[in-house]
C-alpha positions, 0 to 999 in steps of 0.5 A, a space after each residue: 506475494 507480489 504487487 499484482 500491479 508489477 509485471 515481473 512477479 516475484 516472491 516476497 516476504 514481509 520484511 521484502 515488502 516493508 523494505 520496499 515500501 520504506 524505500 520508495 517513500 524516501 522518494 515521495 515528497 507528498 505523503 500524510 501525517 502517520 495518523 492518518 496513514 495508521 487510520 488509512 491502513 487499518 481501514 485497508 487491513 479490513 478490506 476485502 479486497 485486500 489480498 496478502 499486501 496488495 490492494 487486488 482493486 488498484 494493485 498497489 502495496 495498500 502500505 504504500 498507498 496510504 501513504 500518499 496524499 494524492 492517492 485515494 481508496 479505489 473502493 472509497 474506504 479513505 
């Protein structure tokens, strides 16, 4: 599965999508406490708009979005 937001598609496994997600949070300088992304993706875990990893309403890995503290739910869940 793919992030439907990339232009290259490519395959991914989960452990491809942790390690990506993980990474690119090293960049981030403005993510939430880890209670508030747990809540975050349990709320994205339920969704369904959520296909595989992908949020398919924004295209992000919904992980890595939750994350963040400058984003919010393109559906309003968070």
């Amino acid at each position: 599965m793919s992030c439907i937001g990339c232009e290259i598609k490519e395959s991914t496994t989960n452990l491809d999508v942790q390690q990506l997600i993980e990474e690119q949070l090293l960049l981030e300088t403005n993510v939430v406490k880890e209670q508030v992304k747990i809540k975050r993706i349990k709320l994205c875990e339920t969704c369904p708009f959520r296909v595989a990893h992908t949020c398919s309403k924004c295209g992000c890995f919904f992980e890595f979005r939750a994350s963040l503290a400058v984003k919010k739910c393109p559906v309003g869940h968070w």
